[in-house]
C-alpha positions in Angstrom: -11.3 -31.2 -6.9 -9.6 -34.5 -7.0 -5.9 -35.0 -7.8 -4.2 -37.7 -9.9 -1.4 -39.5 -8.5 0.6 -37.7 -11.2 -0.3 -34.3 -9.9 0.2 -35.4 -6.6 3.5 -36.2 -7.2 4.3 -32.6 -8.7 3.1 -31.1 -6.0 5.3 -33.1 -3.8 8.7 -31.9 -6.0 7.2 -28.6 -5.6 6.5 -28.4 -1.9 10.5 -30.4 -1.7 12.2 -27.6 -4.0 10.6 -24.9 -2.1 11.2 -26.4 1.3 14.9 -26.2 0.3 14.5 -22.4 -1.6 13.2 -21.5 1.9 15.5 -23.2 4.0 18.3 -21.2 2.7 16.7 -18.1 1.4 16.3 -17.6 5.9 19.5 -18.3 6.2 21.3 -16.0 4.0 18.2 -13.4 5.0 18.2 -14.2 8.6 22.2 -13.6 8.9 22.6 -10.8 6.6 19.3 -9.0 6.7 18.1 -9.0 2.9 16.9 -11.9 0.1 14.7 -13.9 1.2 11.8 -12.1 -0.6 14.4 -11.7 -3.9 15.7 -15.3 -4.2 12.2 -16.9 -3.4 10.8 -14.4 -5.9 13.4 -15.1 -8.6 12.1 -19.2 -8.3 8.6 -19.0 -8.2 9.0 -16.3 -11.7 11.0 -19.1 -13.2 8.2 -21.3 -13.0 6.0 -19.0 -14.5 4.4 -17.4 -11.4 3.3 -14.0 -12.3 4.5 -11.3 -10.2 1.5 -10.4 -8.3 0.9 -14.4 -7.0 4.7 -14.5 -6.8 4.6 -11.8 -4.3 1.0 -12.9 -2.3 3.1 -16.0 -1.9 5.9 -14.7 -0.4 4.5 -12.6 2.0 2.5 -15.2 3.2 5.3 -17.4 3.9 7.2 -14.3 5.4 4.5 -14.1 8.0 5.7 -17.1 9.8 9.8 -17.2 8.9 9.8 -13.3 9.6 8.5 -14.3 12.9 10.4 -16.7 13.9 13.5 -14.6 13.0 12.8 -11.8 14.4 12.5 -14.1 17.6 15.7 -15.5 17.0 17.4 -11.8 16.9 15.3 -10.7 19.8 16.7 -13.3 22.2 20.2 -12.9 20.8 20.2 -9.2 21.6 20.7 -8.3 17.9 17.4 -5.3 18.3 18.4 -1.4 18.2 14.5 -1.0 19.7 14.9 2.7 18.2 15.5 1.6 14.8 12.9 -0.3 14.9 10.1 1.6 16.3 10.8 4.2 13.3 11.1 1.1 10.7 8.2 -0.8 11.7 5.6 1.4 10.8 7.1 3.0 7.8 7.4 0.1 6.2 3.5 -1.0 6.9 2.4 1.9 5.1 4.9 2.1 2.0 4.0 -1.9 1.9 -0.1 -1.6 1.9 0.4 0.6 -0.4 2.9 -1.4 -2.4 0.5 -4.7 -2.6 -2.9 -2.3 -3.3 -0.9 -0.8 -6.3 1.1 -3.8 -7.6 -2.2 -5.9 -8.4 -3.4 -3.4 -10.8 0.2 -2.1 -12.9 3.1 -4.0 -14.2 6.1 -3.5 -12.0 8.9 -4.0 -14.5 10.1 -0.2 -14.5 10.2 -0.2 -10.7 12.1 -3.7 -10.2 14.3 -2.2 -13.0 15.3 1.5 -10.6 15.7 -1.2 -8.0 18.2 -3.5 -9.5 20.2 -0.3 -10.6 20.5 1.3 -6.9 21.3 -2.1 -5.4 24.4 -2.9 -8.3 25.7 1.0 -6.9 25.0 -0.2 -3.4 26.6 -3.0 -3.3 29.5 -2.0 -4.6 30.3 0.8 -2.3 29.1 -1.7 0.6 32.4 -3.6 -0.8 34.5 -1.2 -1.2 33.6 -0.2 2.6 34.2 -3.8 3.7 37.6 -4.0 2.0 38.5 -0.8 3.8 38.5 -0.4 7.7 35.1 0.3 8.7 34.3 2.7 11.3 30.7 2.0 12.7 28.8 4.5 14.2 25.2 4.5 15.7 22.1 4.3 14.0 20.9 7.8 12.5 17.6 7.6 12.4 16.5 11.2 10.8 16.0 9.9 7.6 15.1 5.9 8.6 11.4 7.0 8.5 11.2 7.4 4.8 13.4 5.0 4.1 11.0 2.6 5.7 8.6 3.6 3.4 10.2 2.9 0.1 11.6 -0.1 1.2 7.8 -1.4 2.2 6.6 0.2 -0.9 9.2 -1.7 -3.0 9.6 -5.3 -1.5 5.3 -5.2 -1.9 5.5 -4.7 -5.5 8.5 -6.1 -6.9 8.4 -9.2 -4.4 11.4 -8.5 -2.4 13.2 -6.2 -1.6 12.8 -4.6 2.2 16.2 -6.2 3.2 18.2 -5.1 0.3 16.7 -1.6 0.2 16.5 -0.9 3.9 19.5 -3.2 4.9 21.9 -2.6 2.3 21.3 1.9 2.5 22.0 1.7 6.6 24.8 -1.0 6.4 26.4 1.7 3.1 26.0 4.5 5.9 28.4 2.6 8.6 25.9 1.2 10.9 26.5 -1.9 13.3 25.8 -4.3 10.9 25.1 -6.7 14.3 21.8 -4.3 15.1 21.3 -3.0 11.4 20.3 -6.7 10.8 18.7 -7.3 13.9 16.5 -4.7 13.7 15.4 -5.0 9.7 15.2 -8.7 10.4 12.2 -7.7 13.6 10.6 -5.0 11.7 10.4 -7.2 8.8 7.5 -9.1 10.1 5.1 -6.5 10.7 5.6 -5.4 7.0 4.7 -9.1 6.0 1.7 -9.1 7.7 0.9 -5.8 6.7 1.1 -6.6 2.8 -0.4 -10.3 2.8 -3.3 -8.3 4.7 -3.5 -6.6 1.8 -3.4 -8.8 -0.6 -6.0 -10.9 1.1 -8.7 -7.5 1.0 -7.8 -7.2 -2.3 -8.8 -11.0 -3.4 -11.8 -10.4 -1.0 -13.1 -7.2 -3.1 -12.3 -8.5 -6.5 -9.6 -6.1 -7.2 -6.8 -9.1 -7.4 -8.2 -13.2 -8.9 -5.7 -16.1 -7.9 -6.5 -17.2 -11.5 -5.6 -21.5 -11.4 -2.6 -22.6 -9.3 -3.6 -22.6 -5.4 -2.6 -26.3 -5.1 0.9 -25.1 -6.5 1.2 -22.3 -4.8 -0.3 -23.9 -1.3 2.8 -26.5 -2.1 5.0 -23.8 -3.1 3.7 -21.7 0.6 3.9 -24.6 2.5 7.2 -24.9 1.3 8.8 -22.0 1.9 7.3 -21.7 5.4 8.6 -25.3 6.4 12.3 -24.7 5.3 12.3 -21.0 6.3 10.7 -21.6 10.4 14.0 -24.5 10.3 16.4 -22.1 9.2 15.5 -19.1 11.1 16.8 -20.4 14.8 20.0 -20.3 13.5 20.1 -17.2 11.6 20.4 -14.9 14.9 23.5 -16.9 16.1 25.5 -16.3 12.7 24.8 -12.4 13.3 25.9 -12.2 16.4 29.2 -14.3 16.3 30.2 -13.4 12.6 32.6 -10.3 12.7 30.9 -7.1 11.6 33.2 -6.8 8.1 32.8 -10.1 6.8 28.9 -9.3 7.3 29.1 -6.6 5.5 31.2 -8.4 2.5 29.2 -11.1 2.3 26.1 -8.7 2.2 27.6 -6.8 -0.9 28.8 -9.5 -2.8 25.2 -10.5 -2.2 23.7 -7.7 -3.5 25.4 -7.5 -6.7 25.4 -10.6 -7.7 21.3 -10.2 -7.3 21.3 -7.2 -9.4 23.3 -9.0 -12.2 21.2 -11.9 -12.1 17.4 -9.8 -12.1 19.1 -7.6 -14.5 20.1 -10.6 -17.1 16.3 -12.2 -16.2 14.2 -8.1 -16.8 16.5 -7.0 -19.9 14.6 -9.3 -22.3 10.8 -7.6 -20.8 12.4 -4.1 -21.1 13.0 -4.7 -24.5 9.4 -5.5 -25.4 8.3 -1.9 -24.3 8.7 0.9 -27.1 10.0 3.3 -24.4 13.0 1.2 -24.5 13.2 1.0 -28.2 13.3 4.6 -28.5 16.0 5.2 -25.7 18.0 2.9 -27.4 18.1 4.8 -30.3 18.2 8.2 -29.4 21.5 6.9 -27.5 22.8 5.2 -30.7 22.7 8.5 -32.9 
């Protein structure tokens, strides 16, 4: 298929706009353990990207910055190897099963349970950052299913590992230095695991790319490009950023997501009867 110079051009802006969405979704992810798959998600849906490409997308880009960040907190030290061992392949399975489900129901309930726990997460994470914290090691008797929700979740509302993992062992007093080190390493494997997925279920006809691969090929390349710059630097915020302010910034973070996906799913909720009717049983 041959482009015009006009499409060309698009493409360009596109692959430009997501080089920056990537460069600083890594960042903030990268030195804070949780976004990247929410912010780049929130851009690619306000361009019309429905939430299944939106998602294949992402985690395809993930494959590379994940890498390259979890490299970054490896040589900075920023690794509880436990944490990690239990995380890693938790979040694997939740996340294959995640991307198998995701491209065959509409997710809109499930990001909606999501964006309610993070807005209560976040602000107790605050109100824990405001006070003096008192860290204490990992836990890591109920990290396993934890893992799995988290992988289940970020596959099939197209992010959400980081917030969900991140944000629960950061609100039970862990290191954030190693909390976010470790998320951050495991992260990767949970990538790869759901763009695996994604790519057997394109192979067996159970998910069609319908139109758009040279947007979203601009839109991957994107992401990848700004989010393998950013991702160096990432590990060196962690580690020389004090421990509260991580944790503040992290909650402010995550409720000022949960505002804005709430404001951007209220309108869908309202399309589906349930909601009509819970709406007025409450009004009587």
């Amino acid at each position: 298929m041959d482009l015009t110079s006009d499409q060309i051009e698009i493409l360009a802006q596109a692959f430009f706009l997501f080089f920056a969405v990537g460069f600083l979704a890594q960042l903030i992810d990268g030195a804070l353990g949780m976004a990247y798959g929410v912010i780049s998600s929130s851009v690619l849906l306000a361009f019309g990207v429905p939430p299944a490409h939106a998602s294949a997308v992402i985690h395809a880009a993930e494959t590379f910055t994940t890498a390259a960040s979890g490299a970054s907190h490896l040589a900075h030290r920023n690794i509880d190897w436990r944490l990690f061992l239990r995380l890693a392949p938790a979040g694997i399975v939740g996340g294959a099963i995640g991307a198998y489900l995701l491209t065959g129901f509409d997710a809109t309930f499930i990001k909606a349970i999501v964006i309610a726990y993070l807005g209560v997460l976040g602000g107790w994470m605050l109100v824990r950052a405001l006070r003096a914290m008192r860290e204490e090691p990992p836990e890591i008797k109920h990290v396993v299913p934890l893992g799995v929700v988290g992988g289940f979740l970020d596959a099939s509302g197209g992010g959400g590992w980081g917030p969900i993992v991140t944000s629960t062992l950061l609100g039970r007093g862990h290191p954030p230095r190693f909390v976010i080190g470790s998320v951050n390493a495991a992260e990767f494997l949970v990538a790869l695991s759901i763009s695996a997925t994604f790519v057997w279920t394109i192979v067996t006809g159970r998910f069609v790319f319908e139109g758009g691969w040279f947007g979203a090929g601009a839109a991957l390349a994107g992401l990848i490009g700004g989010g393998l710059i950013a991702a160096p630097l990432a590990g060196y915020v962690t580690k020389i950023v004090p421990a509260r302010a991580l944790l503040g910034g992290a909650a402010v973070l995550v409720i000022g997501l949960a505002l804005w996906q709430g404001f951007q799913l209220w309108p869908r909720l309202l399309d589906y009867p349930i909601t009509a009717q819970l709406l007025g049983f409450t009004a009587r």
